[in-house]
Structure formats: structure tokens, C-alpha cells
C-alpha positions in Angstrom: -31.0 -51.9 27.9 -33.3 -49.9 29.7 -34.5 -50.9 33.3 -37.8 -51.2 35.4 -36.9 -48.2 38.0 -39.0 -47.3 41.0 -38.1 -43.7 41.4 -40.0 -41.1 39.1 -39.0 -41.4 35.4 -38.0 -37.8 34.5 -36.0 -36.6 32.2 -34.6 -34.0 29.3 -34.8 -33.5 25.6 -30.9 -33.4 24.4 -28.6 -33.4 21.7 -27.1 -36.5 20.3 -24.2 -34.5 18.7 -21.1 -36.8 18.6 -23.6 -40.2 18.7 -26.5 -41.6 20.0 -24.5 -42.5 23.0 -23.8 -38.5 24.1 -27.7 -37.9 25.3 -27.5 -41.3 26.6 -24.5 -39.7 29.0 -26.0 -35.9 29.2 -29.1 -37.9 30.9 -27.0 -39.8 33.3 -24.8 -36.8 34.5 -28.1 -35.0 34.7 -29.2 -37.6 37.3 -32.1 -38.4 34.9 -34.4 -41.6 34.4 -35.8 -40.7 31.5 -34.7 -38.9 27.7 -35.6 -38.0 24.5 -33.6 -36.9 22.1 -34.0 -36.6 17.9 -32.6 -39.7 15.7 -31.3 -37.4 13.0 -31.4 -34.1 12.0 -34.8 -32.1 12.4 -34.3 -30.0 10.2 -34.1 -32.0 7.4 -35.2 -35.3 5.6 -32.0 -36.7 5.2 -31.9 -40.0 7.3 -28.8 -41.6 7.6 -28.2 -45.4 7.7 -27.7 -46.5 11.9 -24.6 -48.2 11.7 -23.7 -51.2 13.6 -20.8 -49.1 15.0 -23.2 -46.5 16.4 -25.9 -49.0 17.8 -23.1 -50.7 19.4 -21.9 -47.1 21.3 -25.9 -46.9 21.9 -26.3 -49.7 23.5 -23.1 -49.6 26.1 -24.1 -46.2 27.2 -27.3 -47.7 28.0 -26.3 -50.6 29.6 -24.4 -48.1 32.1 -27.0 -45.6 32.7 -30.0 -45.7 35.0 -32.9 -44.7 32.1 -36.3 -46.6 32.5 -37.9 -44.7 28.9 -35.9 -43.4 25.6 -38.2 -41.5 23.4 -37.6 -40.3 20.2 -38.9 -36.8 18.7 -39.9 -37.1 15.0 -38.7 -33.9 12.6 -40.7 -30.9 12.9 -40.9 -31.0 8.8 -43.7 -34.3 9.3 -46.7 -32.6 8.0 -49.1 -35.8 8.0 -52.4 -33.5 8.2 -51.7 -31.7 4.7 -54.4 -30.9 2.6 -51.6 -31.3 0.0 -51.6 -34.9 -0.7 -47.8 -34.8 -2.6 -46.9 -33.3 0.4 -48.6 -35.8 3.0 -47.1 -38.7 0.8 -43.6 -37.4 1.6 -44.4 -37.0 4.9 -45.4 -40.5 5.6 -42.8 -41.9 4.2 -40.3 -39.9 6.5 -42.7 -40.5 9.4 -42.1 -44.4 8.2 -38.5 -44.4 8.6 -38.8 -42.4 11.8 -40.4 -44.9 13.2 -38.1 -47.5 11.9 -35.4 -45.4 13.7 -37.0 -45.9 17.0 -37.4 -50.0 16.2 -33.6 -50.1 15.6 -32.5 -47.7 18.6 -35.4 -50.0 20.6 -37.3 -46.4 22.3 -40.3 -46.5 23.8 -42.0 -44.0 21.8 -41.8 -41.8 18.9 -43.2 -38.6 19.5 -44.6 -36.5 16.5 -46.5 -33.1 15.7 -49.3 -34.1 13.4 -49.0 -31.0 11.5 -50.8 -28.3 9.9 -54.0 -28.1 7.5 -52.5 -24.8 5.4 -55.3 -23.6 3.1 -57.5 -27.1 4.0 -59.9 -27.6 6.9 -59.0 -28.6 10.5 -61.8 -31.7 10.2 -60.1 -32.5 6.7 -56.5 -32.9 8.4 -58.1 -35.0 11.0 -59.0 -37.6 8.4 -55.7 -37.2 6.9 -53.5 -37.7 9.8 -55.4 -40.9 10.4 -55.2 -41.8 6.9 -51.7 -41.5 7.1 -51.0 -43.3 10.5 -53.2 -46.4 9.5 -50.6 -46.5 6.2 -47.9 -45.9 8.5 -48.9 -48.9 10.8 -49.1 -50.9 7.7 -45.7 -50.5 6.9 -44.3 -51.2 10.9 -43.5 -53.8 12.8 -46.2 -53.9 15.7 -46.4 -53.6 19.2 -43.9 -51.1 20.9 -42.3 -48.2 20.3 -45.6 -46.3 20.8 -46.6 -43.2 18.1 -47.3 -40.3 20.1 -49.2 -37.5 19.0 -48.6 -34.3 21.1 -51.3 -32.0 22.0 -50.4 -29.2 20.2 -50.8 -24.6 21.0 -52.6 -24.2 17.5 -50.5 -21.4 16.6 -51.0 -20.7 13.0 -53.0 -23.5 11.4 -51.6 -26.2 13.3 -54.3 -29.0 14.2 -54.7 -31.2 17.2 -54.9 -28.0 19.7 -58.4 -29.4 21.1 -58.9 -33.0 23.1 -61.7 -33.8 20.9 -59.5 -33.2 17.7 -56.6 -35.7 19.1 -59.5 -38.6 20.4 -61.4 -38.0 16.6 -57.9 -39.6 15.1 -57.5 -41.9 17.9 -60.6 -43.4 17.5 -60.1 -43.5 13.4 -56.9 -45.4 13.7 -57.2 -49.1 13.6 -58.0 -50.1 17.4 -54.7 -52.3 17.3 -52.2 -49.8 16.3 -49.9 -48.8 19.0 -50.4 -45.1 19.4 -51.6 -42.6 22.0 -50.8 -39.2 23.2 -48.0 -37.0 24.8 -49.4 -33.8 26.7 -47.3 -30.7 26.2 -48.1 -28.4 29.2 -47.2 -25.7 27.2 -49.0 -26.7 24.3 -52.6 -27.1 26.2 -52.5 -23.8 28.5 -51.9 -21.8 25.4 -54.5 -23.9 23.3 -56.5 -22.6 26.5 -56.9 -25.7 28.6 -56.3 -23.6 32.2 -53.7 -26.0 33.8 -52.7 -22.8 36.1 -56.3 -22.0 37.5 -58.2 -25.5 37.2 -55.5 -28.6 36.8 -57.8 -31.0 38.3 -60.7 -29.5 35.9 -58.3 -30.1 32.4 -56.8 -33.4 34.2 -60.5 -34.5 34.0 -61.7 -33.4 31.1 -59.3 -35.1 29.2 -59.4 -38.6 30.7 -63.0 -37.8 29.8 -62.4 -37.3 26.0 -59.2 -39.4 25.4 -58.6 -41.1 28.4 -56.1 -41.1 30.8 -54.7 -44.6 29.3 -53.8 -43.2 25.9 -51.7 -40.9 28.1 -47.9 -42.1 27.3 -45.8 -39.4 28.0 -46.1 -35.4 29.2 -43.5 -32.8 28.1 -42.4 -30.0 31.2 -42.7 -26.6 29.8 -43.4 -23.3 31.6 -45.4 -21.0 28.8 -44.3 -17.4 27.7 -47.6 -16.7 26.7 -50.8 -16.3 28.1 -54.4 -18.5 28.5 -55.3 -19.3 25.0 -53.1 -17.2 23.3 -52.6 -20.5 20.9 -49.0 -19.0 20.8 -46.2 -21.8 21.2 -43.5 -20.2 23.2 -41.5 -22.6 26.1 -40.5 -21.0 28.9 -38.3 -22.3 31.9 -40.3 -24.3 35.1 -41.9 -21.9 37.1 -40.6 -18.4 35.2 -43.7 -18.2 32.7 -47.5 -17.8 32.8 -48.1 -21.3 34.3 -45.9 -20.8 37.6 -44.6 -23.7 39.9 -47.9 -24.6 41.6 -49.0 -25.8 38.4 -46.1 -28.3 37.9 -46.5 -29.2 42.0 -50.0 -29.8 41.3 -49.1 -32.6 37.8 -45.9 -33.7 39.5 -47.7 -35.4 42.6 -51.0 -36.1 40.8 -51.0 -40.2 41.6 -53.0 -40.3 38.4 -49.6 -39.3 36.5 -47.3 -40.8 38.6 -46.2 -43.8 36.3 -45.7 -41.3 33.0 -42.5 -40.4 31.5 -42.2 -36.8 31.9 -39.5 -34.6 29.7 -38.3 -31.3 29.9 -38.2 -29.9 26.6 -37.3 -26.2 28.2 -34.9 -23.2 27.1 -31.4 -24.2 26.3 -30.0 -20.9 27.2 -27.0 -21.9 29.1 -25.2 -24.8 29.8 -26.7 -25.5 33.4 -30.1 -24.9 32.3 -31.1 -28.5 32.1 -29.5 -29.5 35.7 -31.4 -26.0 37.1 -34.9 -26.9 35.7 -34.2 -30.7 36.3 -33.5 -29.4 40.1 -36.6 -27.0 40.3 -38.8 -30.0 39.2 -37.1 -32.3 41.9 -37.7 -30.0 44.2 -41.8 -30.0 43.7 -42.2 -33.6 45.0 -43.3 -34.4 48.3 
């Protein structure tokens, strides 16, 4: 089971090649306290039955590890802002047993990209993403995991890229449902929030919109792409346009100090998660 920790819960996206149980493993030899990892393929819709077998490897290796938050990612196919309503349809229903996933593997969230509006309107596919979450909600079990959306770079027609976008859905979604929000640093400098030149000003200005208590998780990337650029391009801590003072500045901001925070940076060797896991480390006072 996981466990109530008092050191800083950070962690790693990573694979669960070989069983749930391997990024369970991966995040303990990383010295981590928190991980996310995808439930099944994200390529595709295929879901797989969990077996008792596999639930039972699960829930050894988490027994042994020292993880106080498991997140799922939902597949990047979830396109639940479709103008396309055959193709929102399909997405709810995969978004459904995503979430049903995270129930069985008991996470504490289940993070998703709301998706795209393709030849609609970006105010249409706010109305359709919280169509389709209220019919999600209806079909879950309440209380935890959480559904996080993630604030998003806007690259191509890709919605939720503003604050006022995400807090026009949260406040459309039936007050009860258990959802909120996971920041991608990434994500918001290139949507053109300036996290490098005024943290404390985009720190503010979102508790102002959505509110720092919808905040459930933050993902750790660097950006290879500049201020507003609305390009999505992850880049390793402190080697992109954001720099380490930025992720300094977020890593000892009190205000964020109880949030799960996940790498989810370049995979380009083998060490690359233990050397950005180490760079973070080494920002905290």
C-alpha cells in the first residue's frame, strides 16, 4: 500500500514493461517517493483484463517500496473535447475504463490530456470535455483516484492551454466529482505563462483563476522551446528555455510543498532519470 511520508514526494514517469510491479521497482531504485506510469499501452485502445496474478505482483512491490502517490497517465488517443461526437463517444468510454484501471491498481490520480477541438471551436470543446467528464463521473465509483486535467502548450488545436479554459470545465463539472488539475511546467511556459521571468506572478494568477486547491499534481519538465511558442517539446531540468532557477524557485515554494511532483523528462539514456532526479534534489534548501 502506499504510505503517509514526510520527505518531498517526487518522482518519475516509467515503464511498466514486464508488470505493473517493474515501475513500482524503477521508482524505488530511483530513490523516488512518488510515480506515474501508463496502465496499458498508449498507443492504443486495447485494454487488457488486470489479472489477479498481476495485482498481486502490484501490490508486493508496493508494500516494499517507500511511494506516498501512484498516478496513472491516461492514453494520448483520449480526445474528450471532439467536435466529432462518434469520436468523443469512443473516447469516453476509453477514458471510463481508464479510470476503472486506476480504481483496481488503487492510484491517486488519473491524469489525462483533454484533447483537441479539430475543425470545432475552443469554447465548443470546453463544453464537451465537461459533458463528457460529468458522463464519465456517472459511470465511476466516487471519491479518489482524482481526474486530472493537465494544463496543456496548445500546439496545434489542442485546448486547455489558458487557466480560464481549464477553471470554465471545472466549474461545469458537477461540484462533487473528484477532479482538478496537474500543471505541466512545460506545458504553461510555452502556452506563455512566464514561469522563467515571473514564477511568483503565474503562481498567483492561477490560484487566482482555478485555485491553488484544485492543484493535485505538477509534472517537472525543462522546455525546448521558447515563451509562448505553444510548441510542446520536454527538455531535461535545467538544459532548456526555463533554466534551474525556475525549478529552485517551484521546488521550495511552501505553497507547493505538499504536491506530487513527476518528472516526465527525456529518456535518452539509461541514467537520465537518476541524473534529472539528482539535479532536482539538488535545488532544495
Amino acid at each position: 500500500m502506499k504510505k503517509s511520508l514526510s520527505q518531498p514526494l517526487l518522482g518519475a514517469h516509467l515503464s511498466i514493461a514486464g508488470g505493473f510491479e517493474q515501475a513500482i521497482y524503477a521508482a524505488r531504485n530511483l530513490g523516488c517517493t512518488a510515480v506515474q506510469f501508463f496502465s496499458k499501452s498508449n498507443r492504443q485502445w486495447h485494454a487488457p483484463a488486470i489479472t489477479d496474478e498481476q495485482l498481486a505482483r502490484y501490490h508486493e512491490a508496493l508494500r516494499v517500496a517507500p511511494l506516498g502517490y501512484v498516478a496513472i497517465h491516461a492514453s494520448y488517443l483520449i480526445n474528450i473535447a471532439s467536435g466529432d461526437e462518434t469520436q468523443r463517444t469512443k473516447a469516453r468510454n476509453a477514458l471510463i475504463t481508464e479510470y476503472q484501471r486506476a480504481v483496481t491498481l488503487d492510484v491517486d490520480a488519473l491524469i489525462v490530456h483533454p484533447g483537441s477541438y479539430g475543425t470545432g471551436t475552443i469554447q465548443a470543446s470546453l463544453a464537451h470535455v465537461a459533458q463528457e467528464l460529468n458522463l464519465v463521473f456517472q459511470e465511476t465509483p466516487a471519491g479518489n483516484p482524482k481526474l486530472l486535467l493537465e494544463t496543456m502548450a496548445g500546439q496545434g488545436t489542442n485546448t486547455c492551454f489558458t487557466f480560464e479554459q481549464l477553471a470554465t470545465i471545472l466549474n461545469a463539472v458537477a461540484p462533487t466529482s473528484p477532479i482538478g488539475v496537474c500543471l505541466d511546467t512545460c506545458h504553461v511556459y510555452a502556452a506563455g505563462y512566464d514561469l522563467k521571468n515571473n514564477y511568483n506572478g503565474v503562481i498567483t494568477l492561477f490560484n487566482s483563476i482555478i485555485g491553488l486547491n484544485n492543484l493535485y499534481a505538477i509534472h517537472l519538465n525543462d522546455s525546448k522551446k521558447g515563451l509562448g511558442t505553444r510548441v510542446d517539446r520536454h527538455e531535461h531540468i535545467g538544459e532548456g528555455q526555463l533554466g534551474l532557477a525556475t525549478f529552485a524557485a517551484l521546488m521550495n515554494d511552501p505553497r507547493l510543498a505538499h504536491l506530487p511532483k513527476i518528472l516526465e523528462t527525456p529518456k535518452d539514456t539509461a541514467d537520465d532519470d537518476a541524473r534529472n532526479l539528482k539535479t532536482i534534489r539538488d535545488l532544495l534548501d
